[in-house]
KESE-593126 format. One line per field, with one value per residue: residue number from 0; residue in three letters; x, y, z of N, C-alpha, C, CB in turn. Coordinates in steps of 0.2 Angstrom, whole numbers, always signed. Glycine has a CB too. Example, Ala and Ser with C-alpha at 12.3 -4.5 7.8 and 13.67 -1.06 7.14 Angstrom:
<drenfis>
num	[0	1]
residuo	[Ala	Ser]
nxx	[+66	+64]
nyy	[-28	-11]
nzz	[+39	+35]
caxx	[+62	+68]
cayy	[-22	-5]
cazz	[+39	+36]
cxx	[+66	+64]
cyy	[-16	+0]
czz	[+39	+39]
cbxx	[+57	+70]
cbyy	[-22	-3]
cbzz	[+45	+29]
</drenfis>
This chain:
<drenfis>
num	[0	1	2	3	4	5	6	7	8	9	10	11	12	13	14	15	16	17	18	19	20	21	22	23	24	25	26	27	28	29	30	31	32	33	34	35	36	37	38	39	40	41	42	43	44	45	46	47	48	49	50	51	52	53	54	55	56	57	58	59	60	61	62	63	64	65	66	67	68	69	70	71	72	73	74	75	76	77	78	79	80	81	82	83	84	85	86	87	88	89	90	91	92	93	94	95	96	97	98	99	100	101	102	103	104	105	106	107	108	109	110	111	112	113	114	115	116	117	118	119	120	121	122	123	124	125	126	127	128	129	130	131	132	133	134	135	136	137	138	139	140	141	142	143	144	145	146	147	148	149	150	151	152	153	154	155	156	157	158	159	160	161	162	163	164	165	166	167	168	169	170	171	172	173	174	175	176	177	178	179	180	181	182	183	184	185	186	187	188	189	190	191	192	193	194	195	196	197	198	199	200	201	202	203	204	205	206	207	208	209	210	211	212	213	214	215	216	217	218	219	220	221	222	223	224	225	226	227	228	229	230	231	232	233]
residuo	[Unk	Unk	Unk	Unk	Unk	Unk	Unk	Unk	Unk	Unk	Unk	Unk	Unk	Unk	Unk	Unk	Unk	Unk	Unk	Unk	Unk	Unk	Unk	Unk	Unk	Unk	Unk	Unk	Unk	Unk	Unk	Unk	Unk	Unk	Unk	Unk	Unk	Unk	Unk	Unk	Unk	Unk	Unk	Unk	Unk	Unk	Unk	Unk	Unk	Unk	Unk	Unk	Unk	Unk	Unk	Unk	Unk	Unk	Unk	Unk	Unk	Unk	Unk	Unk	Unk	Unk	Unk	Unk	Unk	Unk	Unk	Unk	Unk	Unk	Unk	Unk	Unk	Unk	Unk	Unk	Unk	Unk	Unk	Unk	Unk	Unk	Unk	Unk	Unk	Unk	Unk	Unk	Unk	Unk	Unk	Unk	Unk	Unk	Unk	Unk	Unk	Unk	Unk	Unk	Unk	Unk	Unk	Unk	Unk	Unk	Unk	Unk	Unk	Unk	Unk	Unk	Unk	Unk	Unk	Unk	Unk	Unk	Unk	Unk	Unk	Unk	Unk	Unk	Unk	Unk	Unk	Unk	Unk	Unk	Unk	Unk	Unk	Unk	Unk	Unk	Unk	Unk	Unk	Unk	Unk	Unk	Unk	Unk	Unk	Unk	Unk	Unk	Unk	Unk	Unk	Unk	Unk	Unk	Unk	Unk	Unk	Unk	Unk	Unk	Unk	Unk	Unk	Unk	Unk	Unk	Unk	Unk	Unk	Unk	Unk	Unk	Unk	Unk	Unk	Unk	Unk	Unk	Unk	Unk	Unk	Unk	Unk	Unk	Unk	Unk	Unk	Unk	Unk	Unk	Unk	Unk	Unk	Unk	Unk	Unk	Unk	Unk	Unk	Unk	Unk	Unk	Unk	Unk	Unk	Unk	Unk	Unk	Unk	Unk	Unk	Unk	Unk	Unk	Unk	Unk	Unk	Unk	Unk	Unk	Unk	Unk	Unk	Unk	Unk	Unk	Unk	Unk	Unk	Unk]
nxx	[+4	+3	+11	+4	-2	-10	-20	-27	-37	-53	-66	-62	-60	-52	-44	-36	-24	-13	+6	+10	-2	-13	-23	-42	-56	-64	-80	-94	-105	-114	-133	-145	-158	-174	-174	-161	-161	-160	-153	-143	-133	-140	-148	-160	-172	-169	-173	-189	-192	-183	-182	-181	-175	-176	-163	-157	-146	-145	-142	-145	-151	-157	-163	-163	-171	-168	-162	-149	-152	-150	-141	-133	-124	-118	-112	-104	-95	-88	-82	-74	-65	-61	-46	-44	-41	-32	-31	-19	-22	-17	-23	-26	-16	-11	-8	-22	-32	-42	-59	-64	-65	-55	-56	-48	-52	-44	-50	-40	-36	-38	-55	-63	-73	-81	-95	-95	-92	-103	-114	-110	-110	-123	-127	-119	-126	-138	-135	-131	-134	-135	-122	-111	-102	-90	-95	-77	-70	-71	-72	-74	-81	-79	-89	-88	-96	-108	-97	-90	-86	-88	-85	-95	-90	-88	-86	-74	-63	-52	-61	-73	-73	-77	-86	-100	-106	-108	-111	-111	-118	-117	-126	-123	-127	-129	-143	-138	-137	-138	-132	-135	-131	-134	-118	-109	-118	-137	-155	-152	-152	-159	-156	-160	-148	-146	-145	-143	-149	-147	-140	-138	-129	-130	-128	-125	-121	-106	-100	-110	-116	-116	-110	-113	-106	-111	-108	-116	-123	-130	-135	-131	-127	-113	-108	-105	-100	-99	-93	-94	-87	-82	-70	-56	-63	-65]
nyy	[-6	+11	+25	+34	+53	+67	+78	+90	+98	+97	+105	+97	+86	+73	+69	+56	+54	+45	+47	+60	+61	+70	+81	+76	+85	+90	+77	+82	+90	+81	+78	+76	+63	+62	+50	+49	+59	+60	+61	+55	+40	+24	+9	-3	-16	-33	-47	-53	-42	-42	-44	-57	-65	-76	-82	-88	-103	-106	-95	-79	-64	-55	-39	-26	-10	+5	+2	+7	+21	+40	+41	+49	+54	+45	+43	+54	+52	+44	+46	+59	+51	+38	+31	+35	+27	+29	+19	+13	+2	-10	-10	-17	-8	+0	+11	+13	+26	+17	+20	+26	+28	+17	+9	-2	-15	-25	-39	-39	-24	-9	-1	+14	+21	+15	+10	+4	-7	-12	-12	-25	-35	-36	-43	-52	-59	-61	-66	-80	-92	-98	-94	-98	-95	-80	-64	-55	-46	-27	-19	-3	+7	+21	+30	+44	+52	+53	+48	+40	+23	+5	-10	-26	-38	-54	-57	-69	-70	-81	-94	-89	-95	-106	-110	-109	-92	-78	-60	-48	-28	-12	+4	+20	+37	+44	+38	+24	+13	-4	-16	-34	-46	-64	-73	-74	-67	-59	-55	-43	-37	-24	-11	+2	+8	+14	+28	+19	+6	-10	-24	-39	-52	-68	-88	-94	-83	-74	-86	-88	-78	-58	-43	-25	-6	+5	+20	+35	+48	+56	+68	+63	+62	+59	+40	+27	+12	-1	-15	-33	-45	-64	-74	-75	-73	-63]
nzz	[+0	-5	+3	+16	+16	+25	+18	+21	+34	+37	+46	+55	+50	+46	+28	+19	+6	-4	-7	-17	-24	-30	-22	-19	-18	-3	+3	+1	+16	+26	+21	+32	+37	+40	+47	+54	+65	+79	+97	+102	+98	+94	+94	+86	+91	+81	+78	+75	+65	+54	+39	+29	+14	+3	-9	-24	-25	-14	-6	+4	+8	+24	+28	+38	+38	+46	+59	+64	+76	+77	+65	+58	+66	+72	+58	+55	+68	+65	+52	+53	+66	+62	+52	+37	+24	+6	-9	-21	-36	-50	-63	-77	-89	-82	-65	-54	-45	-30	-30	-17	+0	+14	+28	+38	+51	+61	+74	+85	+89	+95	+91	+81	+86	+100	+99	+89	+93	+101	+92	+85	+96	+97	+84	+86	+95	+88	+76	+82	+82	+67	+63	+73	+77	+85	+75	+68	+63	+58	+44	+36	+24	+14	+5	-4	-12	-28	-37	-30	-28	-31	-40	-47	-37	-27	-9	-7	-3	+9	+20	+14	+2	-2	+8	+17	+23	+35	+32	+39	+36	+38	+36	+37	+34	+18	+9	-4	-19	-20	-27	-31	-40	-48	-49	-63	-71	-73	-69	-59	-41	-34	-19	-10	+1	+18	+31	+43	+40	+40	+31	+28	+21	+19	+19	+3	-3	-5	-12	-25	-28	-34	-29	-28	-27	-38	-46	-48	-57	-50	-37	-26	-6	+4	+13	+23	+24	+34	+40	+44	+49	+48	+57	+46	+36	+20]
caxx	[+0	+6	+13	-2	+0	-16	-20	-31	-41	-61	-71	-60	-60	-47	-44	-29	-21	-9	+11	+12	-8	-17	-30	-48	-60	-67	-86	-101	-107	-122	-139	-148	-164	-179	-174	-157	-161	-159	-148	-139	-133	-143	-150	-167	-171	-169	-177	-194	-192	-177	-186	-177	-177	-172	-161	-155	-141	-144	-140	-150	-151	-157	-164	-167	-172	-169	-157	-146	-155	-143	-135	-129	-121	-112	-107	-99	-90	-83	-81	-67	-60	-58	-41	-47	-34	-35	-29	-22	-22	-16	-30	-23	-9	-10	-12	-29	-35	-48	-65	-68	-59	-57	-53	-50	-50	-44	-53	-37	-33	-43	-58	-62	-77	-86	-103	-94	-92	-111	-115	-104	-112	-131	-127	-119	-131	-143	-134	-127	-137	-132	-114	-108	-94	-94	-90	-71	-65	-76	-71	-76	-79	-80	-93	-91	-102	-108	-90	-86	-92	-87	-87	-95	-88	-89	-80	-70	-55	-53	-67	-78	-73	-79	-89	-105	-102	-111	-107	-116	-117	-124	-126	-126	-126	-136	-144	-135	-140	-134	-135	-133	-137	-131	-113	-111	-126	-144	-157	-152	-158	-157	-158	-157	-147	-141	-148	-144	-151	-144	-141	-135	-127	-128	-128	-118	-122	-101	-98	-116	-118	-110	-113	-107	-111	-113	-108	-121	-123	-137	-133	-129	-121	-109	-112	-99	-101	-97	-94	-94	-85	-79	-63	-53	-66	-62]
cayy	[+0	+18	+30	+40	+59	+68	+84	+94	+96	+102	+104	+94	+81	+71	+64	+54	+51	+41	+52	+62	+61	+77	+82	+79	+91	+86	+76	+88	+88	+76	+79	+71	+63	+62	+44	+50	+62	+57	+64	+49	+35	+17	+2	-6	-23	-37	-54	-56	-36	-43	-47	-65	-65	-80	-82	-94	-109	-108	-89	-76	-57	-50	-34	-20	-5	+11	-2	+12	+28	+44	+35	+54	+57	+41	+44	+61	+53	+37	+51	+62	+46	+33	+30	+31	+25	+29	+14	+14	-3	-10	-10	-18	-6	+7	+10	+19	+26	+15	+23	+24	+28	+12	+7	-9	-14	-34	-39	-38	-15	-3	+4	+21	+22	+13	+8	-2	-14	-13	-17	-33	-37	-38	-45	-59	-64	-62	-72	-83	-99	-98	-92	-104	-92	-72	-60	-55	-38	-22	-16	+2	+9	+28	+34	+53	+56	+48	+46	+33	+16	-5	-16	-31	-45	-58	-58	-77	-72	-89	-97	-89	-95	-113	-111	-104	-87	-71	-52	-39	-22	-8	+10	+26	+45	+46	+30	+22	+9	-7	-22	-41	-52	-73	-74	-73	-63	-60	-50	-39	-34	-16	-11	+8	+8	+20	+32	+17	+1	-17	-26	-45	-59	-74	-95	-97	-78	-74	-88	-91	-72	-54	-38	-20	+1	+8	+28	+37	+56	+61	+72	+61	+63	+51	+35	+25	+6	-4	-21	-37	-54	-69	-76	-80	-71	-57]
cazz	[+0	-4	+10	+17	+20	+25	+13	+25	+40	+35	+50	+58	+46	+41	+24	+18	+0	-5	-7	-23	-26	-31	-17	-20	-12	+1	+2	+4	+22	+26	+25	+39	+35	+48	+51	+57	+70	+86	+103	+103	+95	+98	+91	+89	+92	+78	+79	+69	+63	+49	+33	+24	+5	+1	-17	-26	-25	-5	-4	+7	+12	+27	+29	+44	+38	+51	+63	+69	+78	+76	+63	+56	+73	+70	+52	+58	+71	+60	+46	+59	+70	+58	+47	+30	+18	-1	-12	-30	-39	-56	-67	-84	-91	-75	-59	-53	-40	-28	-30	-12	+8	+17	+35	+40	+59	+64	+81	+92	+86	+96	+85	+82	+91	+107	+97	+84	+98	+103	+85	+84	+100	+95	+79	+88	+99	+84	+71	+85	+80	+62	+62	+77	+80	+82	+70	+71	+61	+54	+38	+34	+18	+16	-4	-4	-17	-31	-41	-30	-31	-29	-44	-44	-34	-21	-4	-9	+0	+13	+17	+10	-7	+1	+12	+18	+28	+34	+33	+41	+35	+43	+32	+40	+31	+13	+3	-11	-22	-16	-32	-32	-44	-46	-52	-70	-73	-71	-66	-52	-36	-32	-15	-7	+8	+20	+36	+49	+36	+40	+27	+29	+16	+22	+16	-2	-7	-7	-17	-29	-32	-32	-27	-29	-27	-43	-48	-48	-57	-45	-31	-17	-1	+7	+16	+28	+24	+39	+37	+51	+45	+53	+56	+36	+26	+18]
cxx	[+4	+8	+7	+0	-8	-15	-23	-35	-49	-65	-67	-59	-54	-48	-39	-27	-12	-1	+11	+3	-11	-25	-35	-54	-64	-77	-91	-104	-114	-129	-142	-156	-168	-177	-165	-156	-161	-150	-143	-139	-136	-146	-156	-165	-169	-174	-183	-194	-188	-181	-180	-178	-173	-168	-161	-146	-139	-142	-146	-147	-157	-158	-168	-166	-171	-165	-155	-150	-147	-140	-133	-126	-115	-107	-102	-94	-84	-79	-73	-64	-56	-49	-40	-39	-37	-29	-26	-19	-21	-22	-27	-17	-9	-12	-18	-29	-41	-53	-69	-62	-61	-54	-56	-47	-51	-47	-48	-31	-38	-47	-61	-68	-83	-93	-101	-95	-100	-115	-116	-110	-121	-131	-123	-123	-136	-143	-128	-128	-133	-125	-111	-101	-97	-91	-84	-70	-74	-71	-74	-76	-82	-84	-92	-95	-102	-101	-86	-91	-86	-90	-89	-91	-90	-84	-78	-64	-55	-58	-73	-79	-75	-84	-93	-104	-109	-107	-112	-115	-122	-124	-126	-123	-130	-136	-138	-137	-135	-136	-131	-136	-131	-125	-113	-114	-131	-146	-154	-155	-156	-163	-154	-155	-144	-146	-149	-147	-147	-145	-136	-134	-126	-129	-122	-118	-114	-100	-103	-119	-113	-115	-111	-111	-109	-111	-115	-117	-128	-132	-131	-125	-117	-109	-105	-104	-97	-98	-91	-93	-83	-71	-63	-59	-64	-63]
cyy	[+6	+22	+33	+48	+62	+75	+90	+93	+102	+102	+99	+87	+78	+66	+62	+53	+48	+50	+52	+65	+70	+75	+82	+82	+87	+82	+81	+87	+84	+77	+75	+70	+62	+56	+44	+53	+58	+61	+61	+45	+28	+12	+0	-13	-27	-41	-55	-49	-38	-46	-50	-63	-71	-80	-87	-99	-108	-99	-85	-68	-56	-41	-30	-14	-2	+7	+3	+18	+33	+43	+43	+56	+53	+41	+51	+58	+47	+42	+53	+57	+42	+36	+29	+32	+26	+25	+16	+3	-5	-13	-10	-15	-1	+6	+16	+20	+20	+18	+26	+27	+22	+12	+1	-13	-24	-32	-38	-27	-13	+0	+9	+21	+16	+9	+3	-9	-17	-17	-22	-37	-40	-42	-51	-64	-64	-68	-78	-93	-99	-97	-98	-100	-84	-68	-56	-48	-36	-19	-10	+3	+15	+30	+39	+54	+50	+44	+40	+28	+9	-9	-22	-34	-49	-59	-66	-75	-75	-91	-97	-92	-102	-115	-108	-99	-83	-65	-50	-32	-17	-1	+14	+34	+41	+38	+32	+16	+4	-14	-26	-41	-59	-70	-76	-72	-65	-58	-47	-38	-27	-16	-3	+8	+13	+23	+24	+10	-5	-21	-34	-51	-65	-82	-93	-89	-74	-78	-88	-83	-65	-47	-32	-12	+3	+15	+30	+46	+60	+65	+69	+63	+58	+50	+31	+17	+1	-11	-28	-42	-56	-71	-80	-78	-64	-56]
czz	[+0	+4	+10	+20	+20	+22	+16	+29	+38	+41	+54	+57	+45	+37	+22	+9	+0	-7	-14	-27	-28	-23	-23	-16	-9	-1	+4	+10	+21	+27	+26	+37	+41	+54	+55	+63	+76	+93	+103	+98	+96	+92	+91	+89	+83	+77	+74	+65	+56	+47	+30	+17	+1	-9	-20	-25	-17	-3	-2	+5	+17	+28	+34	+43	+46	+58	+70	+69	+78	+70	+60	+60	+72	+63	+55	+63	+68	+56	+50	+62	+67	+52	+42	+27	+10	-5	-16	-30	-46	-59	-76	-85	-87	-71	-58	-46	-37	-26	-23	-7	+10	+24	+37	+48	+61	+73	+88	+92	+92	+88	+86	+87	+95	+101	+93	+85	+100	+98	+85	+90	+100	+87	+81	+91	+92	+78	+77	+81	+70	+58	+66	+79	+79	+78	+75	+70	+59	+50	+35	+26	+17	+6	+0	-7	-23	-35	-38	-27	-27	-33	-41	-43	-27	-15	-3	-7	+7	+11	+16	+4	-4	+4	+14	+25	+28	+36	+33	+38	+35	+38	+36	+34	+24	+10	-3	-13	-21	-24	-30	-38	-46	-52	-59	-72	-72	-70	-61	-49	-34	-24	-12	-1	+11	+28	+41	+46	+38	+34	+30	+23	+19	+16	+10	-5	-8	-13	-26	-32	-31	-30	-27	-29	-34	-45	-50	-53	-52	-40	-26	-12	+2	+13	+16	+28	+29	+40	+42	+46	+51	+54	+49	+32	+26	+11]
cbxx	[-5	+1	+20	-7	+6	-20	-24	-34	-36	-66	-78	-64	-61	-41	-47	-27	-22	-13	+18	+18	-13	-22	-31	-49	-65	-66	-87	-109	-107	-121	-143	-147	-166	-190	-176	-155	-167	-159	-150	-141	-129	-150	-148	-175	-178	-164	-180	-201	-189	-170	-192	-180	-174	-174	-156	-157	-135	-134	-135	-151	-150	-155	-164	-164	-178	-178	-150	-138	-160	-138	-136	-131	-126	-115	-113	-104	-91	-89	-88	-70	-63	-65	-39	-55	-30	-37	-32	-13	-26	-10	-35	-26	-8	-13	-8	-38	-37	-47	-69	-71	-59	-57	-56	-47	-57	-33	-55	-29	-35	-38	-63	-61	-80	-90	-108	-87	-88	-114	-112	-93	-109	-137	-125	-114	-137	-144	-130	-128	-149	-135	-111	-106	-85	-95	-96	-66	-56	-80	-73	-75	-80	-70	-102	-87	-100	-112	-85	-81	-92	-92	-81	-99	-80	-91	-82	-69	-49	-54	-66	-78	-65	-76	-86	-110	-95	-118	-102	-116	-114	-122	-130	-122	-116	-134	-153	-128	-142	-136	-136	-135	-141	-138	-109	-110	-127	-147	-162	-152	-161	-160	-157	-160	-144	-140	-156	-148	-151	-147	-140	-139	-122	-134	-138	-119	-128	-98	-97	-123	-126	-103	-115	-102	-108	-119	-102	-126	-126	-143	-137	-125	-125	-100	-119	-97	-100	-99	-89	-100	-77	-83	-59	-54	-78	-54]
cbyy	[+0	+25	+36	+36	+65	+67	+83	+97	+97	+98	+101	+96	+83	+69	+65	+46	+58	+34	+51	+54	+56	+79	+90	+75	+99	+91	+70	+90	+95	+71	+83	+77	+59	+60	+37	+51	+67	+46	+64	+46	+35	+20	-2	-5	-25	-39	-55	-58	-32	-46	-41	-74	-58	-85	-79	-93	-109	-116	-86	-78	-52	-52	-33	-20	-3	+13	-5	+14	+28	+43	+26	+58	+57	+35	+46	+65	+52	+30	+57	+68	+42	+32	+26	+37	+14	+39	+9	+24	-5	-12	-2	-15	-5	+13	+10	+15	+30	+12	+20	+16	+34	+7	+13	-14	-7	-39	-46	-48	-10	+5	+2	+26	+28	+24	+15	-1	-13	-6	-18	-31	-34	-30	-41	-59	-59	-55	-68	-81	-99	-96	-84	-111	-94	-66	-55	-60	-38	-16	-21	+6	+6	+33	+34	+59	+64	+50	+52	+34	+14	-8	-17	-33	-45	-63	-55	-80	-65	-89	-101	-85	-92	-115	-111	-108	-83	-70	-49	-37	-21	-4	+12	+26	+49	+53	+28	+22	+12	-8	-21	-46	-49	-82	-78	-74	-61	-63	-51	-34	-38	-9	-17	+13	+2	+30	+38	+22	+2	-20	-22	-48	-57	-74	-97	-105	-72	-75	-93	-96	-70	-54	-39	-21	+7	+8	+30	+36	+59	+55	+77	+54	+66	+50	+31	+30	+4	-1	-21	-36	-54	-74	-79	-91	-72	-56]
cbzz	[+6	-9	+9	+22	+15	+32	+6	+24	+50	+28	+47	+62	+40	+44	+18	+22	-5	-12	-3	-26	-20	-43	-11	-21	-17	+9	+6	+0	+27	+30	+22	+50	+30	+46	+45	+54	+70	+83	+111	+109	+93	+102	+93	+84	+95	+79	+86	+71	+68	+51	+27	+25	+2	+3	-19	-34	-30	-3	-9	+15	+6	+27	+25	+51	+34	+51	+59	+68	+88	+81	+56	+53	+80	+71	+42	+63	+79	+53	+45	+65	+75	+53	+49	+25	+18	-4	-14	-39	-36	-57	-65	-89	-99	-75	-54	-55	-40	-25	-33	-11	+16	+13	+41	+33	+65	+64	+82	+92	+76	+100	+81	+75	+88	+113	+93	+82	+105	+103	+80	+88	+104	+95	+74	+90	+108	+81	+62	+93	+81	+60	+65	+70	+74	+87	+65	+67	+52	+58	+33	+38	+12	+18	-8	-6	-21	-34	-41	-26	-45	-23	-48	-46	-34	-23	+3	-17	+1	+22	+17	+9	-12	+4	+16	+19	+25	+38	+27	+48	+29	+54	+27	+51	+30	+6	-3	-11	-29	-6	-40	-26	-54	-50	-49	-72	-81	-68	-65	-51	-30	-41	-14	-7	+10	+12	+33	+53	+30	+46	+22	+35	+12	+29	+13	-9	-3	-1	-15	-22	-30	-40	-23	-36	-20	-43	-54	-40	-64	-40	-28	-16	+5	+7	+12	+37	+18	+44	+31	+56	+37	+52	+62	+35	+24	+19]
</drenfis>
């Protein structure tokens, strides 16, 4: 991974780019929709609330609209605490930038903020029966706007790529359009997620399909993808 220097502090912001990169101007602050307000940051319940969907060749998704309360209180403090790293990666006959910030935290680091752990911890009592073990790391990913995105693919690194797994991911700051569809093509499913939305991939849906964020032209605002795996998937 490139050397990271940070370009400026916006509000108190920090963003990072790789050494030698041209700054990009920062993301446009977040507008907070009804379903974000809140004093605090919190949680609702789970359990029969989470609507199943099942797919094909044994693969699911899970979904809990409106999960986290606050959740713009929380994108704000992930946004400023967090460690975002900006990638480049060779992409045929160059290297590119990676369309995104990311921050990636193994189980045994300090993470940036207190609640991450809270999460973790109702998502393991919740998927305890079906996982068998609790989820390990949180994987963040930082969209500023619409320009940046997430080609499709499937998380197959360990064993995932064998084995049946789940990943949780929570949204908090503006929707974005979340698609799957079965590996090597097929209808899609489009899904808007963001302001605090739980989303869950579970059974063969790493290996049996793919999924990815899209560029949009619209006006979006940016959305902090926070991502709960087990131990060896990635």
């Amino acid at each position: 991974m490139a050397a990271l220097t940070p370009y400026r502090l916006v509000n108190g912001r920090r963003v990072w780019r790789p050494e030698g990169q041209p700054a990009r101007p920062p993301a446009p602050a977040l507008q907070a929709s009804l379903l974000d307000v809140a004093e605090d940051v919190g949680f609702g319940p789970l359990g029969d609330i989470v609507q199943r969907r099942q797919l094909s060749n044994g693969a699911w998704i899970d979904l809990r609209r409106g999960w986290v309360t606050g959740s713009a209180l929380l994108f704000e403090r992930l946004r400023d605490n967090a460690h975002w790293q900006s990638e480049r990666r060779q992409m045929y006959d160059r290297v590119v930038d990676v369309p995104r910030l990311s921050c990636y935290l193994r189980g045994d680091v300090p993470w940036p903020d207190p609640f991450l752990y809270d999460l973790k911890a109702a998502l393991d009592a919740h998927y305890a029966a079906a996982l068998g073990e609790p989820f390990l790391t949180c994987g963040m990913a930082y969209y500023r706007d619409g320009r940046d995105s997430v080609a499709w693919h499937g998380d197959t690194i360990g064993r995932s790529s064998t084995e049946d797994t789940i990943i949780a991911i929570v949204s908090v700051g503006a929707a974005r359009s979340f698609l799957l569809r079965p590996r090597g093509g097929g209808p899609s499913i489009k899904l808007d997620v963001g302001h605090g939305d739980l989303l869950v991939m579970g059974g063969s849906a790493q290996r049996t399909w793919e999924h990815r964020v899209p560029k949009t032209a619209k006006d979006v605002g940016p959305r902090i993808s926070i991502q709960y795996r087990c131990r060896d998937v990635a």
